[in-house]
N, C-alpha and C positions, 0 to 999 in steps of 0.2 A: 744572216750575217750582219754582225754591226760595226762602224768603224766609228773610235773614241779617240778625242785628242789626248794627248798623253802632254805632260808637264816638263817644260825643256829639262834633257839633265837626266832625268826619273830612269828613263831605260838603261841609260849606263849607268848610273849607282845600282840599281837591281843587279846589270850583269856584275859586276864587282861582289854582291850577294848570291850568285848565281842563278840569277836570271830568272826568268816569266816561271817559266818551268818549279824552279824550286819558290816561287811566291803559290804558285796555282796551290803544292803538294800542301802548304798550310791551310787553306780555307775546301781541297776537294779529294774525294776519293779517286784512289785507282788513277793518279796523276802518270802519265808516261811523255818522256820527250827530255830535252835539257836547252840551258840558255834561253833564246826566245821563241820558242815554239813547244807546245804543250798538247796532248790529248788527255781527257779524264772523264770523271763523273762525280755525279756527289746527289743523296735522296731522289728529288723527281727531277733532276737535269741527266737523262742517261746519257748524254754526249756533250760535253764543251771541248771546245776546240778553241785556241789562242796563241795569239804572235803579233811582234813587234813587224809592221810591215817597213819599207824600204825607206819610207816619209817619217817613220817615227812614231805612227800612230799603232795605237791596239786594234787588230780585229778578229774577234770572236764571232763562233757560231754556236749555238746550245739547242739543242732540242730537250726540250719538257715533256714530261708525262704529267697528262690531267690527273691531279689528287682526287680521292672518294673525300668530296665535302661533308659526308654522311660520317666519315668515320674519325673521330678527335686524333686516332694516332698519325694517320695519314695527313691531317691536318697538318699538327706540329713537325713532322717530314716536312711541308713543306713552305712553311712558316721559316724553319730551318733553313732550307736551301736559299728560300731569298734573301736571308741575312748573311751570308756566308758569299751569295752571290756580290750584293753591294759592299761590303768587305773586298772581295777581292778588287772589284773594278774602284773602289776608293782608292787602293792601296798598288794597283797597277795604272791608273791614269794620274795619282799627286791629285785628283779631285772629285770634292764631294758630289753627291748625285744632283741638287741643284745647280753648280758651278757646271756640271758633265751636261744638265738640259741645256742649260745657257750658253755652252760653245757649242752644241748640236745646231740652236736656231742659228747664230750668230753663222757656222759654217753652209746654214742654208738660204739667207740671206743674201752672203760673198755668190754665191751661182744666180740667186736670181738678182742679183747687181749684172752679173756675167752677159746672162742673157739675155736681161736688157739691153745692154749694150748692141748685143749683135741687131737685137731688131731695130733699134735706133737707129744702126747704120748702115742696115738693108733697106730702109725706108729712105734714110736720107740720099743714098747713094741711089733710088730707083725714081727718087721725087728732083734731083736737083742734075741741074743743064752743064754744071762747069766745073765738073770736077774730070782730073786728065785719065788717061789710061792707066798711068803709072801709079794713080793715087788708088783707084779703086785694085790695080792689081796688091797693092799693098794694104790695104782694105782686106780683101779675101783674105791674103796670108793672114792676118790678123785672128780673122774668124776662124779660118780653122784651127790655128793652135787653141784658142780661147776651149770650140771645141774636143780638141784632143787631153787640155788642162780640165774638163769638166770629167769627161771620161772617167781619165785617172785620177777624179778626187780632189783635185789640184784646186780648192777654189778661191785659195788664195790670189797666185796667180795669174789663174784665170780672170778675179778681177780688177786686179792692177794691168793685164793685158788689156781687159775691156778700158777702162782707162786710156790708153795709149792708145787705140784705135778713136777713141769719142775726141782726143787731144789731134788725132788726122786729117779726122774730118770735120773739126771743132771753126 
């Protein structure tokens, strides 16, 4: 399963076009679903799965079948399928595969900013004499949403929350 940022905007003009579903039936076989949620296939992807999840993002799941590198036709099968694959996720996220690396790191990053944070403030909160009960009770609160914000993906969030906790006990 992978999740992809999508391009503010992008998912509502698609549903406008009808949706995930009807972008998949152009670039894959045997599409079924409608709006934003899709199953299908296409050469050696015998399962893709995809949907707009509730944050805006794409996430799909595809299972692949290894090509016989021995045999040219099987080859250009699957030569195919990867073009068709980056096709679609250009044309379902608003961005090129470079741009799609580059908010992958950049969204893994925002978590470990996140979780920095928490150990920052589990350290400082275990090392220092004069902080009140009320502070570190809000402290905690802090950490656990940060963690419930990582959970679900949220790493945005999570670390402008981490933020506001480092601002607590800053």
């Amino acid at each position: 399963m992978e999740t992809f940022e999508v391009k503010r905007g992008l998912a509502k003009k698609l549903a406008s076009e009808g949706g995930l579903a009807s972008l998949a039936g152009k670039h894959f076989d045997s599409v079924d679903g409608s709006g934003d949620a899709f199953t299908g296939s296409h050469g050696i992807m015998s399962s893709i799965t995809g949907e707009y999840n509730a944050m805006g993002k794409l996430v799909v799941d595809v299972n692949q079948e290894r090509p016989d590198f021995d045999n040219p036709d099987a080859m250009e099968v699957a030569m195919d399928s990867r073009k068709r694959w980056s096709a679609f996720l250009d044309e379902a996220t608003g961005y090129s595969a470079k741009q799609r690396g580059d908010k992958a790191k950049e969204f893994a990053k925002k978590a470990s900013k996140a979780k920095s944070g928490i150990s920052q403030a589990r350290k400082f909160m275990e090392i220092s004499t004069n902080i009140t009960d009320e502070v570190r009770e809000k402290a905690e609160e802090f950490i656990t949403t940060i963690e419930t914000l990582l959970e679900s993906g949220d790493n945005t969030k999570a670390e402008s929350t981490a933020k506001k906790l480092s601002k607590l006990l800053g």
